[in-house]
py3Dmol code that shows the C-alpha trace and the ligand (Angstrom):
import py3Dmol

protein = """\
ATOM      1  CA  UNK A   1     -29.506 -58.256 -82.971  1.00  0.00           C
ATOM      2  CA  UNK A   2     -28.423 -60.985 -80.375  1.00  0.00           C
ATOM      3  CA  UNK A   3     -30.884 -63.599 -80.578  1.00  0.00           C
ATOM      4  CA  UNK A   4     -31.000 -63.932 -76.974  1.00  0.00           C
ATOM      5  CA  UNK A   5     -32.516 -60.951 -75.802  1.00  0.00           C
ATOM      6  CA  UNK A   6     -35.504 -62.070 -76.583  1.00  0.00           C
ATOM      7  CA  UNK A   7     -35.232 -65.921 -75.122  1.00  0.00           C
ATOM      8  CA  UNK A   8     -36.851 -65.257 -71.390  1.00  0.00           C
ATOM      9  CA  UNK A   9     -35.278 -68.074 -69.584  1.00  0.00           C
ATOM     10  CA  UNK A  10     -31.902 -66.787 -70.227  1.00  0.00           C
ATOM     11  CA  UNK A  11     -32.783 -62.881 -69.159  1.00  0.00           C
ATOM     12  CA  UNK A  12     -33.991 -64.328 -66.096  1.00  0.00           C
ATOM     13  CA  UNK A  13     -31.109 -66.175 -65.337  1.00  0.00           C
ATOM     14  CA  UNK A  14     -28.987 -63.189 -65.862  1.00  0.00           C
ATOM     15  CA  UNK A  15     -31.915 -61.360 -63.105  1.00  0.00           C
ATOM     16  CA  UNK A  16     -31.022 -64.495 -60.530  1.00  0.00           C
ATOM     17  CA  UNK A  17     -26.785 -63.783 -61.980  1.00  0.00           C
ATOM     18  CA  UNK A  18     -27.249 -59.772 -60.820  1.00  0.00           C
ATOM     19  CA  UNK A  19     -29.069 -60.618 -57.955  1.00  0.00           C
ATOM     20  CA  UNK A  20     -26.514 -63.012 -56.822  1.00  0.00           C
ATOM     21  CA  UNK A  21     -23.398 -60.467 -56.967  1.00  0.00           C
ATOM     22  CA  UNK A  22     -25.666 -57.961 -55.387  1.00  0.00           C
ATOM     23  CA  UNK A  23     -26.432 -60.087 -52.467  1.00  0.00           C
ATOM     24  CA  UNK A  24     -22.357 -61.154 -52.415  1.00  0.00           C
ATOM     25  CA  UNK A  25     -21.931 -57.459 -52.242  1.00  0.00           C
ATOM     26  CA  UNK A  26     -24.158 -56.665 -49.130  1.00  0.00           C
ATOM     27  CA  UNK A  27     -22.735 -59.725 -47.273  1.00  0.00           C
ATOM     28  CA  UNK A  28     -19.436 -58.451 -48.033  1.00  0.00           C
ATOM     29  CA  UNK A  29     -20.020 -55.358 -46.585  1.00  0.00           C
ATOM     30  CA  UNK A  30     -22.172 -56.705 -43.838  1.00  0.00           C
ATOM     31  CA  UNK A  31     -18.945 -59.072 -42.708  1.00  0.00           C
ATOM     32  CA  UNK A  32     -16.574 -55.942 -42.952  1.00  0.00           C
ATOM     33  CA  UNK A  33     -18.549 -53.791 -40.900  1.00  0.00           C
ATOM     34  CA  UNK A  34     -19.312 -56.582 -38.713  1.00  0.00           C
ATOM     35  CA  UNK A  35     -15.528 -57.434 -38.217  1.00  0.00           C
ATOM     36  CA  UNK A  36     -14.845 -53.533 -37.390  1.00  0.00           C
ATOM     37  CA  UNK A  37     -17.404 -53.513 -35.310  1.00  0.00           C
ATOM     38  CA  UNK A  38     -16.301 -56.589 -33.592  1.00  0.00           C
ATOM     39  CA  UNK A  39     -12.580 -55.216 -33.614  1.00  0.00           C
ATOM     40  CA  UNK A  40     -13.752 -51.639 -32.238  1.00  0.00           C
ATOM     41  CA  UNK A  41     -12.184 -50.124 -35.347  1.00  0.00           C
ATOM     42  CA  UNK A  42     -15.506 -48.000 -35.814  1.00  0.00           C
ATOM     43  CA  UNK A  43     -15.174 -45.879 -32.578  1.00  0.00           C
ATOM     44  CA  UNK A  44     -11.715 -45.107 -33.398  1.00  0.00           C
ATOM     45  CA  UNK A  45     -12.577 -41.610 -34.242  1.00  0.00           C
ATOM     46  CA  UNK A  46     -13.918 -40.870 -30.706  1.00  0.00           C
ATOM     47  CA  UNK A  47     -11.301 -42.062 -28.945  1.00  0.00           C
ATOM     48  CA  UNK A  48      -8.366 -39.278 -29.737  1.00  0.00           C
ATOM     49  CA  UNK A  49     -11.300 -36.651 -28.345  1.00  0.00           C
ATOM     50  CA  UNK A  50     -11.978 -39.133 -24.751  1.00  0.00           C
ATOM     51  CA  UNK A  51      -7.795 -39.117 -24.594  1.00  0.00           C
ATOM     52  CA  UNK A  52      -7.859 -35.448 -24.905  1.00  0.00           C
ATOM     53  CA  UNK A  53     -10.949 -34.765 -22.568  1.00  0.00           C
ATOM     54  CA  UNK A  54      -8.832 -37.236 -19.690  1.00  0.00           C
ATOM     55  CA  UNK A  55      -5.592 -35.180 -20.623  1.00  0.00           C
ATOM     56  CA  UNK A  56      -7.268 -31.934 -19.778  1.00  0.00           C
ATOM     57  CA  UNK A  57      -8.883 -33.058 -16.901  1.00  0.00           C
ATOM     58  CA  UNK A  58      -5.419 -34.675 -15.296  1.00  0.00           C
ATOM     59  CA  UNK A  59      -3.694 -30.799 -16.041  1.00  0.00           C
ATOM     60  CA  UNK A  60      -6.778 -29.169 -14.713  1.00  0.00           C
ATOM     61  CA  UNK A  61      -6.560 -31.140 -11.622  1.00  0.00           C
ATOM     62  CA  UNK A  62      -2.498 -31.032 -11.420  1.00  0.00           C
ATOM     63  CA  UNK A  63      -3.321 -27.022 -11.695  1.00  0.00           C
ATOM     64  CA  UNK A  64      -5.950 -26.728  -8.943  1.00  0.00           C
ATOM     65  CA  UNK A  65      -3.923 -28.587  -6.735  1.00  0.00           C
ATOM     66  CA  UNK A  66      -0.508 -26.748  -7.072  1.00  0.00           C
ATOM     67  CA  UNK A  67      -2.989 -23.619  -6.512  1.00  0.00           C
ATOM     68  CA  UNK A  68      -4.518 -25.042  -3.462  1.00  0.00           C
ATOM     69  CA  UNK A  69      -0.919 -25.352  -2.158  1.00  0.00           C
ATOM     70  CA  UNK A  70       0.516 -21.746  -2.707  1.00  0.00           C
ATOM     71  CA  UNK A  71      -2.905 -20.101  -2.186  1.00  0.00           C
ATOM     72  CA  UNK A  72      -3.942 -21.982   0.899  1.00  0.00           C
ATOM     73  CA  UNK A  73      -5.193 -19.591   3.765  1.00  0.00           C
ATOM     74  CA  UNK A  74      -1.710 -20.342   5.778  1.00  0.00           C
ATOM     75  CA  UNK A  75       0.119 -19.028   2.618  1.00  0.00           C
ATOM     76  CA  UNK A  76      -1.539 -16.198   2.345  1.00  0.00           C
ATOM     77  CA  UNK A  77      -1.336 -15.603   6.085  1.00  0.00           C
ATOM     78  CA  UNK A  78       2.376 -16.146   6.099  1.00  0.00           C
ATOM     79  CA  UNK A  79       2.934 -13.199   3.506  1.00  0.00           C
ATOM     80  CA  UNK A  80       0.699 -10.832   4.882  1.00  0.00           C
ATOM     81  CA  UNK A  81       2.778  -9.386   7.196  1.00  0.00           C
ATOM     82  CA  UNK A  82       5.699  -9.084   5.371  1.00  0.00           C
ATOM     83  CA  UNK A  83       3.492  -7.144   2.552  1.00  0.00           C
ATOM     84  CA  UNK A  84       2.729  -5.150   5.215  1.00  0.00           C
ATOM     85  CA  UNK A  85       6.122  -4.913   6.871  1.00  0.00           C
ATOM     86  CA  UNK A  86       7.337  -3.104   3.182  1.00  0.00           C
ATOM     87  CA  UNK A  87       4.596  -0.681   3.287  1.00  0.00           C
ATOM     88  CA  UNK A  88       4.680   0.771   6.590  1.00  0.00           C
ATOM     89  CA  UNK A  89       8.762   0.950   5.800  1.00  0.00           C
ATOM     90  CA  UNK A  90       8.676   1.925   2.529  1.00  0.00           C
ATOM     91  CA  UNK A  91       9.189   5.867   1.974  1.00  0.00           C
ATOM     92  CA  UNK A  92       6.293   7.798   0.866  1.00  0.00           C
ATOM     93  CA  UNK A  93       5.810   9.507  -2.289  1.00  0.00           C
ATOM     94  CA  UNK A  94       7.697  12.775  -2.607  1.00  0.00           C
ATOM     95  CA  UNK A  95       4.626  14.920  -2.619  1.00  0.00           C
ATOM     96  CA  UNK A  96       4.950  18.843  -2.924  1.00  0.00           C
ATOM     97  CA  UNK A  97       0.964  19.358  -2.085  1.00  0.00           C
ATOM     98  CA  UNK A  98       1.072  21.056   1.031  1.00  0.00           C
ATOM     99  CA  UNK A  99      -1.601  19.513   2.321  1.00  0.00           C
ATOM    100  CA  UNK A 100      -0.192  16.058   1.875  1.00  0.00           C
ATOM    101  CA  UNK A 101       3.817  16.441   3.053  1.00  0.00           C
ATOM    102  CA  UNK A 102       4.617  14.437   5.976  1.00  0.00           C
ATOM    103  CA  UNK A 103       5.312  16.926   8.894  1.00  0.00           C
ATOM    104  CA  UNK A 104       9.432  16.745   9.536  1.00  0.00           C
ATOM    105  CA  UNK A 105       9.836  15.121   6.383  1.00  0.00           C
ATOM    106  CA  UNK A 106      12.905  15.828   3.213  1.00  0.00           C
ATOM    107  CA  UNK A 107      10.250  17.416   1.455  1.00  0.00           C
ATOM    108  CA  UNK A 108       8.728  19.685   4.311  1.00  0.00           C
ATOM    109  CA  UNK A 109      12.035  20.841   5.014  1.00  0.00           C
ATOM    110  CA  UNK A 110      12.511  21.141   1.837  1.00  0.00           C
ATOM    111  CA  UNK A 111       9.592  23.456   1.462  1.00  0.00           C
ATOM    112  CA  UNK A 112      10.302  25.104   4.634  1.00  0.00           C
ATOM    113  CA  UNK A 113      13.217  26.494   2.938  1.00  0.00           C
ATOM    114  CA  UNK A 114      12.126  27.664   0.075  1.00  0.00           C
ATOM    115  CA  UNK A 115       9.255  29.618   1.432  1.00  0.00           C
ATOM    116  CA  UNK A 116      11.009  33.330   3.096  1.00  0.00           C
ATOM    117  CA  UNK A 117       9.646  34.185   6.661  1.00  0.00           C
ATOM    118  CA  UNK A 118       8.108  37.158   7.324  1.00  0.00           C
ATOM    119  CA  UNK A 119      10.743  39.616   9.137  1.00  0.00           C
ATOM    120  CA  UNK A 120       8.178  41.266  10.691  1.00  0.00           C
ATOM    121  CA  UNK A 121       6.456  37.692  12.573  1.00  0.00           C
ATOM    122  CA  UNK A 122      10.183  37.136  13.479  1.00  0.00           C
ATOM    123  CA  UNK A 123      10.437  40.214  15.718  1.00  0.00           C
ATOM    124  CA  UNK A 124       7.252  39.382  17.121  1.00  0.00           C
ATOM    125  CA  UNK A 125       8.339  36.368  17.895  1.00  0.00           C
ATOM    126  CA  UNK A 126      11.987  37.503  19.200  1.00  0.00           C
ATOM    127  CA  UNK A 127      10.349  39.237  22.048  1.00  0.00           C
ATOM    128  CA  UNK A 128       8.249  36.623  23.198  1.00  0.00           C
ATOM    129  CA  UNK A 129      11.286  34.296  23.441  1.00  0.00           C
ATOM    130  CA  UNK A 130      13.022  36.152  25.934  1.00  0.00           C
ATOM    131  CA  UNK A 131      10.733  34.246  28.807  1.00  0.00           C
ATOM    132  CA  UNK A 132      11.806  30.957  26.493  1.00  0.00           C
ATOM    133  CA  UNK A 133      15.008  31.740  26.938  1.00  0.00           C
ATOM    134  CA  UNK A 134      14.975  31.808  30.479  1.00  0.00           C
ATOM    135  CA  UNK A 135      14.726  28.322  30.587  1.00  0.00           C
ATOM    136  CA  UNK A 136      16.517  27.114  26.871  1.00  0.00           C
ATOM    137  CA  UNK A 137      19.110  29.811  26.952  1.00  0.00           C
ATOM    138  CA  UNK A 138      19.007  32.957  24.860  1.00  0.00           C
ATOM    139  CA  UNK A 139      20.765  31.221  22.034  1.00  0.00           C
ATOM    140  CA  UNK A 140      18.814  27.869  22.738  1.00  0.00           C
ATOM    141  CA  UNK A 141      21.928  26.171  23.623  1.00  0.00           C
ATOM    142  CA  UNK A 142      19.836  24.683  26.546  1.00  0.00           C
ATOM    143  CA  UNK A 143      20.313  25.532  30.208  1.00  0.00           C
ATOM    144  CA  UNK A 144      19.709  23.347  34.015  1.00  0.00           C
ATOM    145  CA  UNK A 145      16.405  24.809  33.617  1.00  0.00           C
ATOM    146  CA  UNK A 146      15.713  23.804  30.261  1.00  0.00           C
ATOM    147  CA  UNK A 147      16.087  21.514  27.385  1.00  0.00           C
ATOM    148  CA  UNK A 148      18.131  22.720  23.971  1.00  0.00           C
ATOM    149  CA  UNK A 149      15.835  24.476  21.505  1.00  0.00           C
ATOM    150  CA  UNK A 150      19.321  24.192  18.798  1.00  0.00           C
ATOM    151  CA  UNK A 151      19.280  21.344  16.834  1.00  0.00           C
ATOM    152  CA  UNK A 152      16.457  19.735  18.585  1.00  0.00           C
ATOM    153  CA  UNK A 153      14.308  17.767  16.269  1.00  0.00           C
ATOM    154  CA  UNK A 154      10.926  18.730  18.160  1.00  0.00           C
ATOM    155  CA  UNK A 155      11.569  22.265  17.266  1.00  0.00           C
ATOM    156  CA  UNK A 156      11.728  21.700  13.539  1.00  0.00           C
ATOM    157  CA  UNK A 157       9.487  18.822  13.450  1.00  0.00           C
ATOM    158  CA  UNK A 158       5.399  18.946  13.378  1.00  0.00           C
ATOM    159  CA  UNK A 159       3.772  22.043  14.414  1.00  0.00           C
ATOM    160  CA  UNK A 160       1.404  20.934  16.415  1.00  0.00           C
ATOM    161  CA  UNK A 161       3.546  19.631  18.827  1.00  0.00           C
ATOM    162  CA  UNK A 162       5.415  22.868  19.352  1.00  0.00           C
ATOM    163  CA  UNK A 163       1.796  24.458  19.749  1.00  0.00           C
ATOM    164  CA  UNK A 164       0.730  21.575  22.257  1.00  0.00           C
ATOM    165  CA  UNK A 165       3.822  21.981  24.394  1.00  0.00           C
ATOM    166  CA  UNK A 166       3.262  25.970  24.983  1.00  0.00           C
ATOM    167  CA  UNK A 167      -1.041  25.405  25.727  1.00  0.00           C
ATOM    168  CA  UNK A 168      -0.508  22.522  27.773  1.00  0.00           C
ATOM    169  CA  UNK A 169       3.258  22.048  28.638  1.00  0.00           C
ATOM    170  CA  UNK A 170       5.101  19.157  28.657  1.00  0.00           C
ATOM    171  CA  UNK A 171       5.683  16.339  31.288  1.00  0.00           C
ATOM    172  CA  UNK A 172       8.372  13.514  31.332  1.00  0.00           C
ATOM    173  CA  UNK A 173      11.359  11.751  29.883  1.00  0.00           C
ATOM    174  CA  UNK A 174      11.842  13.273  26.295  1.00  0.00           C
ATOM    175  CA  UNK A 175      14.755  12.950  24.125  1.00  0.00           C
ATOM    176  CA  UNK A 176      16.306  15.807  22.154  1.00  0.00           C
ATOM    177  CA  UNK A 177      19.275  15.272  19.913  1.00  0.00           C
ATOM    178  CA  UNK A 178      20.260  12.029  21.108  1.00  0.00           C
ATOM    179  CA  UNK A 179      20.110  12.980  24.748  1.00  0.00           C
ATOM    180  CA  UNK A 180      17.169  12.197  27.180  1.00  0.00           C
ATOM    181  CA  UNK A 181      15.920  14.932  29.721  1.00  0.00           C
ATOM    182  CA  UNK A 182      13.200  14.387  32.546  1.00  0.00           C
ATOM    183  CA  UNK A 183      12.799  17.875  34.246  1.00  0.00           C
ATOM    184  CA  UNK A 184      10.641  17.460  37.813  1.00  0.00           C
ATOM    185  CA  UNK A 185       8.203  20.067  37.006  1.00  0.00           C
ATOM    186  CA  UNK A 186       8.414  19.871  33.457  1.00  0.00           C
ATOM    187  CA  UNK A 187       7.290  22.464  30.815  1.00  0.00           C
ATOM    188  CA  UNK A 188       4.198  24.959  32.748  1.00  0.00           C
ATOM    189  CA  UNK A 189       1.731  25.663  29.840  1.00  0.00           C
ATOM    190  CA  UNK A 190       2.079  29.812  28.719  1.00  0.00           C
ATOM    191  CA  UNK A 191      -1.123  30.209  27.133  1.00  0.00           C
ATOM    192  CA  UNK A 192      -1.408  33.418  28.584  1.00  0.00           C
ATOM    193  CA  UNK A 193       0.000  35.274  25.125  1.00  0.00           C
ATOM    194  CA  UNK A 194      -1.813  36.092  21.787  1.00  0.00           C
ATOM    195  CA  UNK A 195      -2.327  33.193  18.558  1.00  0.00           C
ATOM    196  CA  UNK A 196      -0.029  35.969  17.144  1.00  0.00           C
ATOM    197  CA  UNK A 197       2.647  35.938  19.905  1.00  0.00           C
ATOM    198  CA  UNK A 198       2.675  32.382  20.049  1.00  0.00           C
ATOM    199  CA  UNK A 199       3.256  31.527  16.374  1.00  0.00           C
ATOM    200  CA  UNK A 200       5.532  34.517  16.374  1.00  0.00           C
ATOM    201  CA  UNK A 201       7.703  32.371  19.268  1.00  0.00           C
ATOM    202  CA  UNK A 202       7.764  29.032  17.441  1.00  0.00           C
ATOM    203  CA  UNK A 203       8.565  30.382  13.895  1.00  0.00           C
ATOM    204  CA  UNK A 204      11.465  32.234  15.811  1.00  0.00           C
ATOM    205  CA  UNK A 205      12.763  29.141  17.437  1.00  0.00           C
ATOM    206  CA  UNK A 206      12.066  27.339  14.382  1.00  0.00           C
ATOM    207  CA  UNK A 207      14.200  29.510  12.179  1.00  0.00           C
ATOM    208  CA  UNK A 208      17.300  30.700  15.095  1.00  0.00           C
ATOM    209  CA  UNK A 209      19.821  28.974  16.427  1.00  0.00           C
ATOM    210  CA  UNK A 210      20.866  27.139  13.167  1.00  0.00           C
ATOM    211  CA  UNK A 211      17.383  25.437  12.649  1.00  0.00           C
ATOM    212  CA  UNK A 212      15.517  26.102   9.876  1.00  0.00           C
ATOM    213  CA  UNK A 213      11.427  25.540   9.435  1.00  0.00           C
ATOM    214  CA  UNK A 214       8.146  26.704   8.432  1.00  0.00           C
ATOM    215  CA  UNK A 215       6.510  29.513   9.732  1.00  0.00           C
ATOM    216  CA  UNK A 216       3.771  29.034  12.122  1.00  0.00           C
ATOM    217  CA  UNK A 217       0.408  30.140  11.384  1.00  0.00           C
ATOM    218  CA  UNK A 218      -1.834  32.062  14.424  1.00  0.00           C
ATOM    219  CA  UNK A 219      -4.669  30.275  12.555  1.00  0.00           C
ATOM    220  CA  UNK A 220      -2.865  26.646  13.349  1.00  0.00           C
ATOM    221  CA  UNK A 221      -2.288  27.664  17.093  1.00  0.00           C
ATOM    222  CA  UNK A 222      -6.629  28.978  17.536  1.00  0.00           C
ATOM    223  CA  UNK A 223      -7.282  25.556  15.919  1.00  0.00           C
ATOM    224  CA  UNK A 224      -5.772  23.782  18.679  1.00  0.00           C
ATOM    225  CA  UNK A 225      -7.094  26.334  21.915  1.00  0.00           C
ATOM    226  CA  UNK A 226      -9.449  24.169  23.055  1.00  0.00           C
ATOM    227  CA  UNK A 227      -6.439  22.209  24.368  1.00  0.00           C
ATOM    228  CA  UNK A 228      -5.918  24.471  26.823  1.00  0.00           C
ATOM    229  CA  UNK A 229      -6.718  23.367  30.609  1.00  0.00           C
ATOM    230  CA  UNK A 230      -5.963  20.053  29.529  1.00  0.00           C
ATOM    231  CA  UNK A 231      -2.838  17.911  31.828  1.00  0.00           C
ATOM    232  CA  UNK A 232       0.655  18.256  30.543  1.00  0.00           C
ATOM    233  CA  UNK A 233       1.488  16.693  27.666  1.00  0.00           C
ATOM    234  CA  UNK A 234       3.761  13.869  27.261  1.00  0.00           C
ATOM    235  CA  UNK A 235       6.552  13.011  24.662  1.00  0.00           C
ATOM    236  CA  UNK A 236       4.782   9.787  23.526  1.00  0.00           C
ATOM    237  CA  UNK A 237       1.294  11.727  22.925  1.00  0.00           C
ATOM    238  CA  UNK A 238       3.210  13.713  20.147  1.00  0.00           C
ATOM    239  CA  UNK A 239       3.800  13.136  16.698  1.00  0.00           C
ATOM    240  CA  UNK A 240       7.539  11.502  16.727  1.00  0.00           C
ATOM    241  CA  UNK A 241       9.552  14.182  14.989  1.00  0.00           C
TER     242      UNK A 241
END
"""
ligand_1 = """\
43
HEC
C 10.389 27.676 33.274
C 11.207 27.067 32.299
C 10.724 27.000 30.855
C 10.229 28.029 30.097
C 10.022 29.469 30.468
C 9.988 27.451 28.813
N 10.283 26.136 28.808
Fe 10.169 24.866 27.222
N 10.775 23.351 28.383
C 11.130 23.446 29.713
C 11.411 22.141 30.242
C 11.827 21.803 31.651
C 11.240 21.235 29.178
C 11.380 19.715 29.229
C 10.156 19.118 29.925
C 10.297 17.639 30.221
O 11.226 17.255 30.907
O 9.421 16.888 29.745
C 10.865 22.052 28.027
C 10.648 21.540 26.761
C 10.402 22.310 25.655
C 10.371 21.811 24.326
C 10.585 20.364 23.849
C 12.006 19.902 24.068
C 13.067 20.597 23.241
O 14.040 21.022 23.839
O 12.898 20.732 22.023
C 10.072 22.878 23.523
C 9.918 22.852 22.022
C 9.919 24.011 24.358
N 10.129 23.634 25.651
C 9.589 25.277 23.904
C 9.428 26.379 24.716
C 9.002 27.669 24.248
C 8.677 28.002 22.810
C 8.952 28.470 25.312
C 8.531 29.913 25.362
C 7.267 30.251 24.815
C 9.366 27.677 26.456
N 9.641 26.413 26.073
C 9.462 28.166 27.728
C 11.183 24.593 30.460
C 10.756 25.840 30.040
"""
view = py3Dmol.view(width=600, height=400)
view.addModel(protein, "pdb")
view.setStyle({"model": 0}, {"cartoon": {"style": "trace"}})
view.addModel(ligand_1, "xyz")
view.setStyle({"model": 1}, {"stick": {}})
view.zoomTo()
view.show()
């Protein structure tokens, strides 16, 4: 057994000896973490995050800005119209839905042709033409009196022109195939004959002469009666063929 052990002077120095390297330790450590301190090395780790957090802001900002300049209310403004513009000129959808085909249009041609006409609404409608044809010629080819029915884009174009013109006549400069004609007088309105006779005359005119159309309904020309009485109409109050 070591003989010193039990000699109480000497464990006590060797207390003080420990007690000495454990305070060396702790000032040790206390100067290190002082000096890091001191040198800022302990906030090291936050600082990649704060350079991160300024990065984002600066692109956040550069992005909000470039936005402000293309989507500033005179941008928008400046487009606008020519959005607009391409719509109004762009062609519509080739619909078949009856309902929805543009009067005049590939497709209601189109239509038009495939659908037969009735023989028998065609005699009907031969007969009333003859007082037409007075005026437009028996063949439509147009005469002093009258206006071409031929090849004239009013007669193949919406109905409800062709149905305006006979219940309220027509008034004023109007062009048909490329030429303009301004009779005096104008069209008188002959409202005088049946829904039958009258859609009988337009789906003859619409379908002699060379043109090709729809049939009129007598239905389409009772829906529009209540024009009668009313002043002559004019080219520009019609649909534009
Ligand atoms: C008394 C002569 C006269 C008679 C009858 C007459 N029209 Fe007209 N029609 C005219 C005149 C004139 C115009 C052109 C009016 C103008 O200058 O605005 C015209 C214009 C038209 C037009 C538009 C222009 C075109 O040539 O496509 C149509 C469609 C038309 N008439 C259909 C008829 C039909 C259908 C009848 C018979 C139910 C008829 N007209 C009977 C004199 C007549």
């Amino acid at each position: 057994m070591d003989p010193t052990r039990d000699n109480l002077l000497i464990r006590f120095k060797a207390f003080i000896d420990g007690l000495g390297i454990f305070t060396l330790f702790a000032v040790l450590l206390l100067v290190v973490f002082g000096a890091a301190a001191a040198f800022g090395w302990l906030k090291k780790g936050a600082e990649p995050e704060e350079a991160a957090a300024k990065i984002r802001q600066n692109v956040k900002t550069g992005v909000v800005a470039e936005q402000a300049k293309f989507l500033s209310k005179d941008a928008i403004d400046s487009v606008t119209p020519n959005v607009a513009k391409l719509l109004t000129h762009s062609n519509p959808i080739a619909v078949e839905i009856p309902t929805q085909v543009v009067p005049g249009s590939e497709t209601a041609k189109k239509l038009a042709s495939e659908v037969p006409i009735d023989p028998a609404q065609m005699e009907i409608g031969k007969a009333q033409f003859l007082v037409c044809g007075a005026c437009h010629g028996q063949n439509g080819e147009g005469t002093p009196a009258g206006p071409p029915l031929a090849g004239s884009e009013w007669v193949t174009g919406p109905i409800s022109n062709l149905i305006l013109i006979q219940l309220r006549g027509l008034k004023g400069p109007i062009e048909v195939a490329g030429k303009v004609y301004d009779f005096p007088a104008g069209m008188q309105p002959m409202a005088y004959q049946t829904d039958e006779q009258i859609a009988g005359a337009l789906t003859y005119i619409r379908n002699s002469f060379g043109n090709k159309a729809s049939a009129v309904k007598p239905e389409e020309v009772k829906a529009l009666r209540s024009e009668v009485g009313q002043p002559q109409v004019t080219a520009q109050e019609l649909i534009k063929p």
